[in-house]
N, C-alpha and C positions, 0 to 999 in steps of 0.2 A: 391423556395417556391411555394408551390402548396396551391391553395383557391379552395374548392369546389363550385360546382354548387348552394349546397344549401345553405352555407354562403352567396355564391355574390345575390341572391334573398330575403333572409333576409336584407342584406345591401342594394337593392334597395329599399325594401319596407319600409324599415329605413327609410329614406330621403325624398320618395315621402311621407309619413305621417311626416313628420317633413317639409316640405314646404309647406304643404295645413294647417298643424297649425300655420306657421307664415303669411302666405295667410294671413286666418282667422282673425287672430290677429294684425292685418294692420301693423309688422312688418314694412315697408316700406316707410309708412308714418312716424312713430317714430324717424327712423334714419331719415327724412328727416326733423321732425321737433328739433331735437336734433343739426344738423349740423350746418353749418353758418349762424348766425342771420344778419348780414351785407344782405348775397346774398336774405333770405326769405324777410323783408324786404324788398328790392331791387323788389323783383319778384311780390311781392302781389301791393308795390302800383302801377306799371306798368299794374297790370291786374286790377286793380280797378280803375284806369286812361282809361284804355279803355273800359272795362262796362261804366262807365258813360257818354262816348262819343256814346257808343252804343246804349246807353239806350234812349241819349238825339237825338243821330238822328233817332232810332226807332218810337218815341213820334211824333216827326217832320213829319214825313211820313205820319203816322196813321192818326195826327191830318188832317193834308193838303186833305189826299184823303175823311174823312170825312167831312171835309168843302165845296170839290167838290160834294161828293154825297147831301148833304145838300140844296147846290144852284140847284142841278139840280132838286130835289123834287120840292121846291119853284117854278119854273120854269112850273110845271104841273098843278099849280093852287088849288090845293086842300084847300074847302075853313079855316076851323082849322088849319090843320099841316101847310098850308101855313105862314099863320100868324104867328105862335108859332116858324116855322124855320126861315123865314123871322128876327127876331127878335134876336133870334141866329147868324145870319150871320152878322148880323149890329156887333152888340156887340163885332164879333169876328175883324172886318175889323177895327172897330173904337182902338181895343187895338192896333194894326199893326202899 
């Protein structure tokens, strides 16, 4: 059985337009949310278990090296922002 040349180039261009519309069409999400609610479940609170570890040690960081930047302004003497971070800093040492 013999296929022309020009069938097999209509059947790829078949396909390659029938993949970029289920692309499109988040085909692959669908079935992914259609499948095992046990595993989705399972996978969401694991990733949302670590965002919040993430989130909470991101916070952690930011907060710390702002509190160093903070002290070290105070430290320059500037007579306003002094005071105003001075004050800042207590407040923060005092919740610790």
């Amino acid at each position: 059985m013999f296929i022309g040349k020009k069938k097999i180039n209509i059947l790829k261009k078949a396909i390659e337009d029938l993949s970029k519309i289920l692309e499109e069409g988040n085909f692959v999400e669908l079935t992914y949310i259609l499948g095992n609610k046990k595993e989705i479940i399972i996978r969401n609170l694991i990733a949302g278990i670590f965002r919040g570890v993430g989130i909470g040690i991101g916070v952690t960081v930011v907060t710390a090296m702002l509190v160093i930047l903070l002290q070290k302004i105070v430290t320059l003497n500037i007579p306003v922002i002094g005071e105003y971070i001075a004050d800042i800093v207590d407040i923060v040492e005092r919740s610790r």
